[in-house]
VMD Tcl script that builds the backbone (N, CA, C; Angstrom):
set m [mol new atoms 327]
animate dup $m
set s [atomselect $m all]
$s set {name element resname resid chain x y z} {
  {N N UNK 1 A -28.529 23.212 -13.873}
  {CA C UNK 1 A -28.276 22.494 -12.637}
  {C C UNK 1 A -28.140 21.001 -12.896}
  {N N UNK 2 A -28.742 20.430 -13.958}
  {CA C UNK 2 A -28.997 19.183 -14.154}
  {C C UNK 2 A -27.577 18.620 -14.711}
  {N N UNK 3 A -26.634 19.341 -15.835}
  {CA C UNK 3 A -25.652 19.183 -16.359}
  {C C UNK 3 A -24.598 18.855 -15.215}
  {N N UNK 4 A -24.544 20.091 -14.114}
  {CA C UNK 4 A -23.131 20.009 -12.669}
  {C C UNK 4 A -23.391 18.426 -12.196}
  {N N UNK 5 A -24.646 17.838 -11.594}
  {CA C UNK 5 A -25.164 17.400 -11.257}
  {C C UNK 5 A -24.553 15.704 -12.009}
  {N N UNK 6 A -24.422 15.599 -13.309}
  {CA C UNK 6 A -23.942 14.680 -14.043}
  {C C UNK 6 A -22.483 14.623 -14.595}
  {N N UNK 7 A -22.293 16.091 -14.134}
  {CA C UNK 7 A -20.947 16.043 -14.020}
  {C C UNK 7 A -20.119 16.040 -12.662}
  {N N UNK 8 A -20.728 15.853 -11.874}
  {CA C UNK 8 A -20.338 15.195 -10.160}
  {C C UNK 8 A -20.158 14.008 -10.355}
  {N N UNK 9 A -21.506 13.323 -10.875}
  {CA C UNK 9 A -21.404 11.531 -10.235}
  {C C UNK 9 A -19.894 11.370 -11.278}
  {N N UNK 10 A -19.835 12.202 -12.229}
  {CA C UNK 10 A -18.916 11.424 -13.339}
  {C C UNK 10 A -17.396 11.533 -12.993}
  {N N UNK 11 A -17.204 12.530 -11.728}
  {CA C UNK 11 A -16.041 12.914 -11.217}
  {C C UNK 11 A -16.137 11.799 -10.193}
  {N N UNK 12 A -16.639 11.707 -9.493}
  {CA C UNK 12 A -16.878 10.678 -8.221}
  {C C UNK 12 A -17.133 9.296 -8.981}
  {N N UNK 13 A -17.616 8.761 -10.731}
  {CA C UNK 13 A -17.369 7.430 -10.884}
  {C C UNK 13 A -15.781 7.504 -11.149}
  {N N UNK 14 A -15.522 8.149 -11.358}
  {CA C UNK 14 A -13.518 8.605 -12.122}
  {C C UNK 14 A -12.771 8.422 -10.699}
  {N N UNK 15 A -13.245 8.592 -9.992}
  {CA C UNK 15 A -11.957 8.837 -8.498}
  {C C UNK 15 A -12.282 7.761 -7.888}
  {N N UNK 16 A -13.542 6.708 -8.023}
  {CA C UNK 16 A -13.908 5.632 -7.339}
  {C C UNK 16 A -13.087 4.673 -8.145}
  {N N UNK 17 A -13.090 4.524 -9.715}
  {CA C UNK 17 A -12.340 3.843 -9.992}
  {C C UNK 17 A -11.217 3.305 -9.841}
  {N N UNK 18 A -10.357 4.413 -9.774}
  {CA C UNK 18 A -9.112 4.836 -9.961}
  {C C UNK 18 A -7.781 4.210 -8.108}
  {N N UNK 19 A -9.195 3.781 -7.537}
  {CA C UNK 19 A -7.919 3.870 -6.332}
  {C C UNK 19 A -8.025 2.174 -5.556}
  {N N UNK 20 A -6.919 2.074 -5.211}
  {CA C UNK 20 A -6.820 1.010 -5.068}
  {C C UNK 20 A -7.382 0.509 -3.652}
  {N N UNK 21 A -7.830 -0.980 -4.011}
  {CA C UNK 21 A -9.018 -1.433 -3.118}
  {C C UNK 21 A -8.470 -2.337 -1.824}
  {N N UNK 22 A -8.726 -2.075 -0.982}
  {CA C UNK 22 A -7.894 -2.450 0.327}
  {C C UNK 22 A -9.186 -3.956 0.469}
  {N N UNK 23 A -7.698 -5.034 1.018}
  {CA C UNK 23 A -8.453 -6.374 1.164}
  {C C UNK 23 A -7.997 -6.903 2.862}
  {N N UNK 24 A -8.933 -7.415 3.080}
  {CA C UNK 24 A -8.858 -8.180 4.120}
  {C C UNK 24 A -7.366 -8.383 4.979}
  {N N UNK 25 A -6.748 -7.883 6.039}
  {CA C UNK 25 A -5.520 -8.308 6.674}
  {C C UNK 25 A -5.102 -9.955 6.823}
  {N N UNK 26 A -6.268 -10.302 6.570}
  {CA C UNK 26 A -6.073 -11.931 7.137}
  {C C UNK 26 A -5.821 -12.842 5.991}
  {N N UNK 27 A -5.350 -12.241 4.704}
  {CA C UNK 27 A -5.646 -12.753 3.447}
  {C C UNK 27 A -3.809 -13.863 3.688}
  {N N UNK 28 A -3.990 -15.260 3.555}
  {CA C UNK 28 A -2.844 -15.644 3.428}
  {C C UNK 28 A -2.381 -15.510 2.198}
  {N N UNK 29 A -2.683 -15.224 1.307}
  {CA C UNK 29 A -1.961 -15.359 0.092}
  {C C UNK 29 A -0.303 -14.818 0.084}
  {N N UNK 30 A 0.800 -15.275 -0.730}
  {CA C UNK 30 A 2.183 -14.521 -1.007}
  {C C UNK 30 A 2.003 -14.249 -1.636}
  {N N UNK 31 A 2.350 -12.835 -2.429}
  {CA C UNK 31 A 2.069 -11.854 -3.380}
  {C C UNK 31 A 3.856 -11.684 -3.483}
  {N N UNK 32 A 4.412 -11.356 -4.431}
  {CA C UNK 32 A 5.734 -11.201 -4.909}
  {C C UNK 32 A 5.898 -9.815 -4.865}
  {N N UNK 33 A 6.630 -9.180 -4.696}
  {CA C UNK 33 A 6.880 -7.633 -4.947}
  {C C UNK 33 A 7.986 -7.143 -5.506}
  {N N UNK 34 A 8.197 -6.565 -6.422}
  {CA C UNK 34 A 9.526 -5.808 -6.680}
  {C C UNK 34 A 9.936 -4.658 -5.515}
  {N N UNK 35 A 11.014 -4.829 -5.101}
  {CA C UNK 35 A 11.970 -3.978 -4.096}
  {C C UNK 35 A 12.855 -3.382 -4.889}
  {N N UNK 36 A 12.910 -2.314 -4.850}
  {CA C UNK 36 A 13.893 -1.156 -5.243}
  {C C UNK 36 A 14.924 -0.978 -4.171}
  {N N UNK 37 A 15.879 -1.196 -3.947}
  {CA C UNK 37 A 16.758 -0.655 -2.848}
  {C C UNK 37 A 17.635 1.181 -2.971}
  {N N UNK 38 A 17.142 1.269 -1.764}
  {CA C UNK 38 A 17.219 2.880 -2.050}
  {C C UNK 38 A 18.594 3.192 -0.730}
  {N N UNK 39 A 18.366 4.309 -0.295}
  {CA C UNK 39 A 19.495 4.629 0.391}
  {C C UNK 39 A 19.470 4.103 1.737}
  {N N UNK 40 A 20.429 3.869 2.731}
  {CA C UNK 40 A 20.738 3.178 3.842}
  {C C UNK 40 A 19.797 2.253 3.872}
  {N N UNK 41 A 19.583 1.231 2.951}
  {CA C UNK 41 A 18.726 -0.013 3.085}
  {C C UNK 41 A 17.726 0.267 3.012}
  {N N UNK 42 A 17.427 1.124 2.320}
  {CA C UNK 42 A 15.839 1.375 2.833}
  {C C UNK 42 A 15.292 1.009 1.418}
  {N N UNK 43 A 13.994 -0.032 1.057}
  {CA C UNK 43 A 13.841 0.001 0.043}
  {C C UNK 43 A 12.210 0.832 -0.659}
  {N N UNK 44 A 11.853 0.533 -1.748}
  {CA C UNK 44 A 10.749 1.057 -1.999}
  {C C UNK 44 A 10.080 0.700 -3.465}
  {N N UNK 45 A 8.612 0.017 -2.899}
  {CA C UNK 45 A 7.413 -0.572 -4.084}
  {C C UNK 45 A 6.490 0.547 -4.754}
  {N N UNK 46 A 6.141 0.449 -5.856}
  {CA C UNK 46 A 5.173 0.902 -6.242}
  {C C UNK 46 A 3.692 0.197 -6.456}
  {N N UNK 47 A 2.933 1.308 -5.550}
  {CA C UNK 47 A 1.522 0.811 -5.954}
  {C C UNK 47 A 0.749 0.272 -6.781}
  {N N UNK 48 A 0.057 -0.787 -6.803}
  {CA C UNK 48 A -0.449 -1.234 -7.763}
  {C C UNK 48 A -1.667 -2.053 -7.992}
  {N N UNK 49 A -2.526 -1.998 -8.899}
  {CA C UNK 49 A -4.166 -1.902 -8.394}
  {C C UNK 49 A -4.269 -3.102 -7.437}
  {N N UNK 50 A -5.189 -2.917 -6.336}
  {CA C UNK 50 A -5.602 -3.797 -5.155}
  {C C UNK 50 A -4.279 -3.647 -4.397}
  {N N UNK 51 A -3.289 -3.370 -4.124}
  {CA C UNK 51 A -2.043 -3.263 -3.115}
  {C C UNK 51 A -2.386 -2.506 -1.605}
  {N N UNK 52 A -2.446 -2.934 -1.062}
  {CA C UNK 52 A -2.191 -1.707 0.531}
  {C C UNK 52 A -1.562 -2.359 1.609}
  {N N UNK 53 A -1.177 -1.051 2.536}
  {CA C UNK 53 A 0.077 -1.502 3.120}
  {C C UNK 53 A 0.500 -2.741 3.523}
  {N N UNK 54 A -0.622 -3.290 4.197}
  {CA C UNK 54 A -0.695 -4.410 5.069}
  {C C UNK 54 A 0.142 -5.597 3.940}
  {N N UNK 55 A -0.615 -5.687 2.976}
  {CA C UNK 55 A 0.099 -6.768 2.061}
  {C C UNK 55 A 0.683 -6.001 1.180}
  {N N UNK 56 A 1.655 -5.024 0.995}
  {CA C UNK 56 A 3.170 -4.874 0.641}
  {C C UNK 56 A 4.270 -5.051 1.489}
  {N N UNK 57 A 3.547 -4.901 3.243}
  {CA C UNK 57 A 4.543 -4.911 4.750}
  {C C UNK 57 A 4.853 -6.736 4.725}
  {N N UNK 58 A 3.552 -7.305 4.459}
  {CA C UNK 58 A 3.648 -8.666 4.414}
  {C C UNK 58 A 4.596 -9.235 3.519}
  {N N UNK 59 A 4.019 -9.026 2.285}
  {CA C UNK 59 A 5.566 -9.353 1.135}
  {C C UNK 59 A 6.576 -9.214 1.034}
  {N N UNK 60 A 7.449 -8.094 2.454}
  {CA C UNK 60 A 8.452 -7.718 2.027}
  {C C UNK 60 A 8.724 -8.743 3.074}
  {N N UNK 61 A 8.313 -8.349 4.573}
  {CA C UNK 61 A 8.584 -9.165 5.371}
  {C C UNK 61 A 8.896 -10.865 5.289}
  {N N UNK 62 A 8.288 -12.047 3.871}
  {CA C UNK 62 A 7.700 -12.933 3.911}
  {C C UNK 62 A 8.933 -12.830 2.592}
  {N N UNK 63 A 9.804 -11.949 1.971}
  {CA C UNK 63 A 10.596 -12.163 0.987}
  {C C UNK 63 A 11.987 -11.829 1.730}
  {N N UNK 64 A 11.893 -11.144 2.886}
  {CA C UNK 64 A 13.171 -11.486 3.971}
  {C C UNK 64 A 13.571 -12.922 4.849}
  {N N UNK 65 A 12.108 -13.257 5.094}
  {CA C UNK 65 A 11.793 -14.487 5.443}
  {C C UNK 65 A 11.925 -15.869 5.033}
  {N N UNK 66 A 11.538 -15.929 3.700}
  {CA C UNK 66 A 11.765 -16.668 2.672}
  {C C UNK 66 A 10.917 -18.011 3.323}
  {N N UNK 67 A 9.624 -17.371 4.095}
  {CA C UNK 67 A 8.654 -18.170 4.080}
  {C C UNK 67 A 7.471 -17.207 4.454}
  {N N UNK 68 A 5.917 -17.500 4.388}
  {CA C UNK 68 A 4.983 -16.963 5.364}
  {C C UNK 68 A 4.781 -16.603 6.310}
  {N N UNK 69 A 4.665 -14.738 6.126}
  {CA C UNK 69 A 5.135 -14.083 7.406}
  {C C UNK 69 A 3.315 -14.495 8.580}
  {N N UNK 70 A 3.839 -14.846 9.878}
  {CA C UNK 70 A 2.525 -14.433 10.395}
  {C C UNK 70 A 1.985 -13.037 11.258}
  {N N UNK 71 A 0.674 -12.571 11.532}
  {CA C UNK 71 A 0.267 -11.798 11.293}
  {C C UNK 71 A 1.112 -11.041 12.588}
  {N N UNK 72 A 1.694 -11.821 13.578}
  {CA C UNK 72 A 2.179 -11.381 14.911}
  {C C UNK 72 A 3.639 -10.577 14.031}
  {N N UNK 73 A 4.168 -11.550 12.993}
  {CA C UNK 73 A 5.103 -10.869 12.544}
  {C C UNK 73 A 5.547 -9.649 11.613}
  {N N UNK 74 A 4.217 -9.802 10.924}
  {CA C UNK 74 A 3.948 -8.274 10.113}
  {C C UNK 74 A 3.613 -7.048 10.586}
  {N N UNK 75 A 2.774 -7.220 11.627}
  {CA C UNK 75 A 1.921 -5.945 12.921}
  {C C UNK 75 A 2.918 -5.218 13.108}
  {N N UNK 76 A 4.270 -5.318 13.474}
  {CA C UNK 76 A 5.050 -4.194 14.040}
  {C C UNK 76 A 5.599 -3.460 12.702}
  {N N UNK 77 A 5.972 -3.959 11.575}
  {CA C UNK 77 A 6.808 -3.847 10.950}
  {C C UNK 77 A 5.731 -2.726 9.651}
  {N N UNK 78 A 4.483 -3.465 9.456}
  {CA C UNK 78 A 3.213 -2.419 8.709}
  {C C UNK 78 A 2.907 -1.078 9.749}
  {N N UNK 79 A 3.354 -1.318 11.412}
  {CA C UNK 79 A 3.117 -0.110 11.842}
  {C C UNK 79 A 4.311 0.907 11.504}
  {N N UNK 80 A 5.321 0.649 11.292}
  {CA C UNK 80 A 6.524 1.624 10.856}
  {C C UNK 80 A 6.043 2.104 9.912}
  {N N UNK 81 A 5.836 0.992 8.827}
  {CA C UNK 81 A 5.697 1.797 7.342}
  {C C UNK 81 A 4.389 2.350 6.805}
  {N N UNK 82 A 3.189 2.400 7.599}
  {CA C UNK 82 A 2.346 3.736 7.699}
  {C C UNK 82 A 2.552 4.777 8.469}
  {N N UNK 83 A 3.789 4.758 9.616}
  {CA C UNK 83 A 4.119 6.214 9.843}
  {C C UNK 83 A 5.248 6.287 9.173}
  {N N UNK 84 A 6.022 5.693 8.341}
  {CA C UNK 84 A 6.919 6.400 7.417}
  {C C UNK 84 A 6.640 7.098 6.271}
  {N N UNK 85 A 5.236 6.473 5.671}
  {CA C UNK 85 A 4.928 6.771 4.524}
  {C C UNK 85 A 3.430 8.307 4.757}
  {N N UNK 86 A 2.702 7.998 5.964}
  {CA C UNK 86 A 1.844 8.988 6.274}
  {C C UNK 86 A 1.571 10.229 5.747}
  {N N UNK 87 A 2.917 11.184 5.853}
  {CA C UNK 87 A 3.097 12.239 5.605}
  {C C UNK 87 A 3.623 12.378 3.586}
  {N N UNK 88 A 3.873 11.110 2.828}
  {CA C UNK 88 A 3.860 11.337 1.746}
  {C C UNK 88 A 2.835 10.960 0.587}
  {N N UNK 89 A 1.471 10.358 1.511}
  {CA C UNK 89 A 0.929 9.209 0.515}
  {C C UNK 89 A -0.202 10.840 -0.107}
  {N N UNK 90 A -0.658 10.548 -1.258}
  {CA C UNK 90 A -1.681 11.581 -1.640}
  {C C UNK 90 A -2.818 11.821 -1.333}
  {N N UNK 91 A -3.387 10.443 -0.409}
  {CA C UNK 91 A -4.539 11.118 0.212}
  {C C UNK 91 A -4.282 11.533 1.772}
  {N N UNK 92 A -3.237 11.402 1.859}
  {CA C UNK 92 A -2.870 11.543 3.261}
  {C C UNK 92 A -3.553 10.877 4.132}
  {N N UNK 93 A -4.559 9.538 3.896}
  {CA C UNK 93 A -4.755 8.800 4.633}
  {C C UNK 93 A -3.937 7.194 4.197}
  {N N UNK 94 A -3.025 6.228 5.093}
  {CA C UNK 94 A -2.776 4.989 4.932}
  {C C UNK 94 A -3.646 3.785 4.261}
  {N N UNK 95 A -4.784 3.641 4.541}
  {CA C UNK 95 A -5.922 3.128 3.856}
  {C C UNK 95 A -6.311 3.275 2.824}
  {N N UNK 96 A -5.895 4.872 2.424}
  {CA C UNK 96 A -6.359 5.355 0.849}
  {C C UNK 96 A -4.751 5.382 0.003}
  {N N UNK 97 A -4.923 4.454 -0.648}
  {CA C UNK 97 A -3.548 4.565 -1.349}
  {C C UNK 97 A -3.910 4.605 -2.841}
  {N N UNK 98 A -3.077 4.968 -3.751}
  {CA C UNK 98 A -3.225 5.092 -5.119}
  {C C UNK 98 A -2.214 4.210 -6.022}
  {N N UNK 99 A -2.896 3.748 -7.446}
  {CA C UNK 99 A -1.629 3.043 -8.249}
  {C C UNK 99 A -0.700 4.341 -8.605}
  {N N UNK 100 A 0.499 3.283 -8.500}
  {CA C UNK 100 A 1.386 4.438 -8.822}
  {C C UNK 100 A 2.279 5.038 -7.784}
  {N N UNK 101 A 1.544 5.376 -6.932}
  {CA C UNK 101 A 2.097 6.196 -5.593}
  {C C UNK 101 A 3.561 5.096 -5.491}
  {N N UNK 102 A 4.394 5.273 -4.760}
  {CA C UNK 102 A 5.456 5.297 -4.588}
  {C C UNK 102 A 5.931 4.821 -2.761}
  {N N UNK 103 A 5.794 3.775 -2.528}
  {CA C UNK 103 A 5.787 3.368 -0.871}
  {C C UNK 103 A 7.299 2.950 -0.317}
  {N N UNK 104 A 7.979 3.683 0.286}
  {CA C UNK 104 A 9.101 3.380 1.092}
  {C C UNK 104 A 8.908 2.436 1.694}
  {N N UNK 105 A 9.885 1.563 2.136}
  {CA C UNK 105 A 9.978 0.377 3.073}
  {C C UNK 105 A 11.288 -0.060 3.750}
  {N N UNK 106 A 10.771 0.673 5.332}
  {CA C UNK 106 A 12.654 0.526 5.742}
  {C C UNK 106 A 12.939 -0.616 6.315}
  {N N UNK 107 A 14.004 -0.207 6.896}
  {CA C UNK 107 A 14.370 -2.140 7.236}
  {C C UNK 107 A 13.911 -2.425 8.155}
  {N N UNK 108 A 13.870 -4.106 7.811}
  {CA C UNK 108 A 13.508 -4.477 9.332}
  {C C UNK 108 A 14.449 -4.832 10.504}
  {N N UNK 109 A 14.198 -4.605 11.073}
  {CA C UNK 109 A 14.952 -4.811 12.431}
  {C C UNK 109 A 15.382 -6.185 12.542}
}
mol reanalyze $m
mol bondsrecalc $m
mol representation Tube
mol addrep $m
């Protein structure tokens, strides 16, 4: 019993590591992103440690912009792209995202 037991926490330190850490919405920083342009404009980032939606919606928005998006201006545009992406992310929650994973980003309006 003692062995499962040490081999839990060691699965649960492995999956704690591993996923990327969601920061503050209010963070001004510009973060740069690579955009992939994919079909009918639609483009798409890959995850990458500390990334979540909010500040990949921000970067893209703020690299269309070609200044600092504010938060009135990101809100609509991060709500698209957690129901675009919802149904593909691997934990199937928006909040829980992984490096690597693969995030669509359609246009903005």
């Amino acid at each position: 019993m003692r062995w499962g037991k040490r081999l839990g926490i060691t699965i649960v330190a492995f999956l704690i590591s591993s996923v990327a850490v969601a920061e503050s919405a209010g963070d001004d920083t510009f973060v740069p992103v690579a955009i992939r342009a994919g079909s009918a404009g639609r483009g798409s980032v890959v995850v990458e440690p500390g990334d979540h939606l909010w500040k990949l919606s921000a970067a893209h928005i703020e690299s269309l912009l070609g200044r600092p998006a504010q938060p009135e201006e990101v809100t609509p545009y991060w709500l698209t792209v957690v129901e675009v992406n919802r149904d593909q992310l691997q934990s199937g929650d928006p909040d829980l995202i992984y490096p690597g994973e693969l995030i669509s980003l359609p246009p903005h309006p």
